[in-house]
C-alpha positions as CSV (number, residue, x, y, z in Angstrom):
1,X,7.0,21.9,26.3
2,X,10.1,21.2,24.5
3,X,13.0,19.0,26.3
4,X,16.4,20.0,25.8
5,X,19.9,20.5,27.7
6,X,22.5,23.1,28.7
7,X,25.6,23.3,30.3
8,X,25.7,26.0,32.5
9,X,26.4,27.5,36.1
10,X,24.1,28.9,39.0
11,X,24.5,32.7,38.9
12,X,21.7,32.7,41.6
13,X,18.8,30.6,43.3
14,X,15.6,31.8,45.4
15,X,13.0,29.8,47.1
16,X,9.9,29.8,45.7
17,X,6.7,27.9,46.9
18,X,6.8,25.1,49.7
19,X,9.3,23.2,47.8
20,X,10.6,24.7,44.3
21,X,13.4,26.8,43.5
22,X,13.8,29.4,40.8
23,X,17.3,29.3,39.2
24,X,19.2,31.7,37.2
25,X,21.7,29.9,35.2
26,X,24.5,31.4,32.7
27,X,24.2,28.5,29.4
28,X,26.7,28.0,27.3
29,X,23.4,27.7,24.7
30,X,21.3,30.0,25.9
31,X,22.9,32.5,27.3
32,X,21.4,33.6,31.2
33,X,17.6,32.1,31.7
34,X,15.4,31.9,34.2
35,X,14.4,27.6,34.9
36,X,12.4,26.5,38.3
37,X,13.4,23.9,40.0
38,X,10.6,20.9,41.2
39,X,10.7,19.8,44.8
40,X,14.7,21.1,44.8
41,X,13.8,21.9,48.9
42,X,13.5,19.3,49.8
43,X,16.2,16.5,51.7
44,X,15.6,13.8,48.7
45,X,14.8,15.4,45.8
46,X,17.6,14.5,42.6
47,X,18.0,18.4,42.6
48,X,19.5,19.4,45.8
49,X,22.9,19.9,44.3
50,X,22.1,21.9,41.3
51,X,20.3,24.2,43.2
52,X,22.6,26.4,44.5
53,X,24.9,29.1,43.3
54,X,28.1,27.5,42.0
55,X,26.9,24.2,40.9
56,X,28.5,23.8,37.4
57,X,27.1,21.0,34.8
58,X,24.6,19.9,32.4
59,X,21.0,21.1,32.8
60,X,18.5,19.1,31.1
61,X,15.5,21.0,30.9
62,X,12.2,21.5,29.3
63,X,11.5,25.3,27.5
64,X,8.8,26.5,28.2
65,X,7.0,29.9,27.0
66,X,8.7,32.1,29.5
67,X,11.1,30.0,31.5
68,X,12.7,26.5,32.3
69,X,12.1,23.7,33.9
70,X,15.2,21.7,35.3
71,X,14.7,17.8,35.4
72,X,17.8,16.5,35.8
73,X,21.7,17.4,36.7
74,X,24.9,16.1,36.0
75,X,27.5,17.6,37.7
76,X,31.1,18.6,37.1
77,X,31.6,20.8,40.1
78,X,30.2,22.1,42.6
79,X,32.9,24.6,44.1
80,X,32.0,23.7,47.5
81,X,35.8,24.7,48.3
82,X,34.4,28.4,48.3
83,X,31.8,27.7,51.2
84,X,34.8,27.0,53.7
85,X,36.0,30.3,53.3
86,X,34.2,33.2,53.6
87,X,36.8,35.4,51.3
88,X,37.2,33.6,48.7
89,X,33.0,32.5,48.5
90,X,32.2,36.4,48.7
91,X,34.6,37.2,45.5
92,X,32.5,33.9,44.0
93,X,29.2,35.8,44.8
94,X,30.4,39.1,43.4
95,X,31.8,37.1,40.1
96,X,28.1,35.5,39.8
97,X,26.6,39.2,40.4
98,X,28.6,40.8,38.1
99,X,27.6,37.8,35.6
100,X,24.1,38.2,35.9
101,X,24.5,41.9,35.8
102,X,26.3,41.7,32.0
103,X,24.4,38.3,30.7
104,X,21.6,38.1,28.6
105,X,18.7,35.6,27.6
106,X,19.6,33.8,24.1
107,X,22.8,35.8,23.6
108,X,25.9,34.2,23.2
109,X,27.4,33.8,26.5
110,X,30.4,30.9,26.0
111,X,32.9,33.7,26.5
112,X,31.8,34.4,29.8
113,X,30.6,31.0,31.1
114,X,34.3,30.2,30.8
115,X,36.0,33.0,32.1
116,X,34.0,32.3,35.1
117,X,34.5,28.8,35.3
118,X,38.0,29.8,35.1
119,X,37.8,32.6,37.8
120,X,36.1,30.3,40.4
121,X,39.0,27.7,39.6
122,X,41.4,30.2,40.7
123,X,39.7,31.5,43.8
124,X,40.0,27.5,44.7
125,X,43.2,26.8,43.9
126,X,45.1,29.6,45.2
127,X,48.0,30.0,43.5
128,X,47.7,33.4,43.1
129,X,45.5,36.7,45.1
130,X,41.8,36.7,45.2
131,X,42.8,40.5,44.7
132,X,44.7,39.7,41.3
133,X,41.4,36.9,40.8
134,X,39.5,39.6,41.4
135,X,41.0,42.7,38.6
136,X,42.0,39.9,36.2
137,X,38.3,38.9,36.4
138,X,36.8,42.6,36.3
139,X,39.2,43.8,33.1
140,X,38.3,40.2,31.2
141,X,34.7,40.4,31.7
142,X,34.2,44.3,30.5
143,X,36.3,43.5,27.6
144,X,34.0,40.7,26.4
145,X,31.1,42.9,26.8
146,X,32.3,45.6,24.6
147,X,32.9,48.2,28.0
148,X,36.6,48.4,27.8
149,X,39.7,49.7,25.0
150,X,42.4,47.9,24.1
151,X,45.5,48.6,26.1
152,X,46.7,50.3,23.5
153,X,43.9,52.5,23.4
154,X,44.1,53.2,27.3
155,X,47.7,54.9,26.1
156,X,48.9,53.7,30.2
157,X,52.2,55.3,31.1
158,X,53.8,52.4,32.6
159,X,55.1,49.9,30.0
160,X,55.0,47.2,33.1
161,X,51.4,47.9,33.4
162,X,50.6,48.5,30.0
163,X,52.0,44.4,29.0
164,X,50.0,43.3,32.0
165,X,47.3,44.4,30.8
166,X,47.6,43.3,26.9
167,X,48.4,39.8,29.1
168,X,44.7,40.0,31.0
169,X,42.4,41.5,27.9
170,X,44.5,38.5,25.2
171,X,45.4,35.9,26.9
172,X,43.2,32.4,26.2
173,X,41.2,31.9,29.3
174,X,43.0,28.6,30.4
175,X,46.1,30.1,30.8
176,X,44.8,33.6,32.3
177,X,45.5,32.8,36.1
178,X,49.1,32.0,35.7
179,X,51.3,35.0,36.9
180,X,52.0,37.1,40.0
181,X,52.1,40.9,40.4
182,X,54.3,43.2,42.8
183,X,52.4,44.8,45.3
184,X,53.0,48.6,43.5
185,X,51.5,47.1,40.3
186,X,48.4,45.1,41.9
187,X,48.1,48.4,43.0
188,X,47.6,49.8,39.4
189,X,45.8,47.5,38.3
190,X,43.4,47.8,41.2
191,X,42.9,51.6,40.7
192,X,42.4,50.8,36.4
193,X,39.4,47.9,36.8
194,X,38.0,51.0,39.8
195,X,38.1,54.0,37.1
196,X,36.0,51.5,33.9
197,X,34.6,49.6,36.4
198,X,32.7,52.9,38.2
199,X,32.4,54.3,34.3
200,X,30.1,51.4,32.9
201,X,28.3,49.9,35.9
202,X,25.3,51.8,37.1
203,X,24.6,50.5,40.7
204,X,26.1,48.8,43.3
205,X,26.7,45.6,43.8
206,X,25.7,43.5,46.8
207,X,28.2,41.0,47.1
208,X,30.9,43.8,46.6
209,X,29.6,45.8,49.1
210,X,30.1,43.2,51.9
211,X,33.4,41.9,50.4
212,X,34.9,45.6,51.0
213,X,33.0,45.3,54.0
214,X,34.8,41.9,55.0
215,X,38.2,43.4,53.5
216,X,39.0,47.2,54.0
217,X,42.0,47.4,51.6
218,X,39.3,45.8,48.9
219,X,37.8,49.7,48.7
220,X,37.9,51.1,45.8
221,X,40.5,53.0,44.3
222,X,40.6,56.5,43.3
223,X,41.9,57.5,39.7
């Protein structure tokens, strides 16, 4: 085995055994992989913190032939904000879903690892909607993966909409979570990330199905 480190966040985590857990982990390095950790279930183990979704840091690991092992974790967050509100920690989930759904082993994943770092920021700090979190989030993420035109290619009607959109797809990831929309044009934008959002994912989602459970007016939007 072959010892080596990633930075990274918990997209996902599952017991497995007595006392292990498996992990699924979006890397900066190595894109989304698959890394068990030891003796994580239990009260004293070193790895009770990296074990959960959320938990943002370095990874040191050994590579093995088909997965990881994780043997130590420095932390830099841990987004335990999210856990004290249901809401907000149910947008996190779908954010880490809809990560896992678009990641890939050993692909360059930087993009994304920040946009999300970025997202769950926002959903902490509340300075603006989980809604707007939510679109700003959806539109971002398609666009990395390849599943989205340019605003100028969407042709939108509405100038208004049109620039907010140019602002969400261009916009340096830092500086993405820094505006407000009236309610008409969160509207919009809702119904846009609904009509590419139903176009290029296959199946549902399970943390968006009991977010618009939780939140009626979160249903999706017809085009």
């Amino acid at each position: 085995m072959e010892k080596t480190a990633a930075t990274g966040i918990v997209l996902a985590a599952s017991p497995v055994g007595e006392y292990d857990k498996r992990l699924l982990i979006l890397t900066k390095e190595y894109g989304k992989i698959s890394a068990f950790a030891r003796g994580a279930r239990k009260p004293t183990s070193m790895l009770v913190a990296a074990a959960n979704p959320f938990a943002f840091g370095q990874f040191d690991l050994y590579e093995g032939k088909s997965s990881f092992q994780v043997t130590a974790f420095y932390a830099q967050h841990y987004f335990r904000e999210l856990t004290a509100d249901p809401e907000s920690a149910y947008y996190g989930f779908y954010f880490l879903e809809l990560c896992d759904y678009y990641a890939r082993e050993f692909t360059d994943e930087r993009e994304t690892l920040a946009l999300l770092y970025q997202s769950l920021k926002a959903l902490v700090h509340k300075k603006i909607s989980n809604r707007l979190v939510r679109r700003v989030f959806e539109l971002r993420l398609m666009r990395i993966n390849g599943e989205l035109p340019s605003a100028e290619q969407m042709q939108l009607q509405d100038r208004t909409l049109q620039y907010t959109v140019e602002f969400i797809l261009k916009t340096p990831v830092e500086k993405l979570y820094t505006f407000a929309l009236s309610e008409p044009l969160l509207q919009a934008l809702e119904q846009l990330a609904d009509f590419y959002r139903n176009r290029t994912i296959d199946r549902k989602l399970h943390a968006l199905e009991i977010l618009e459970g939780m939140l009626p007016d979160e249903g999706e939007n017809k085009c």
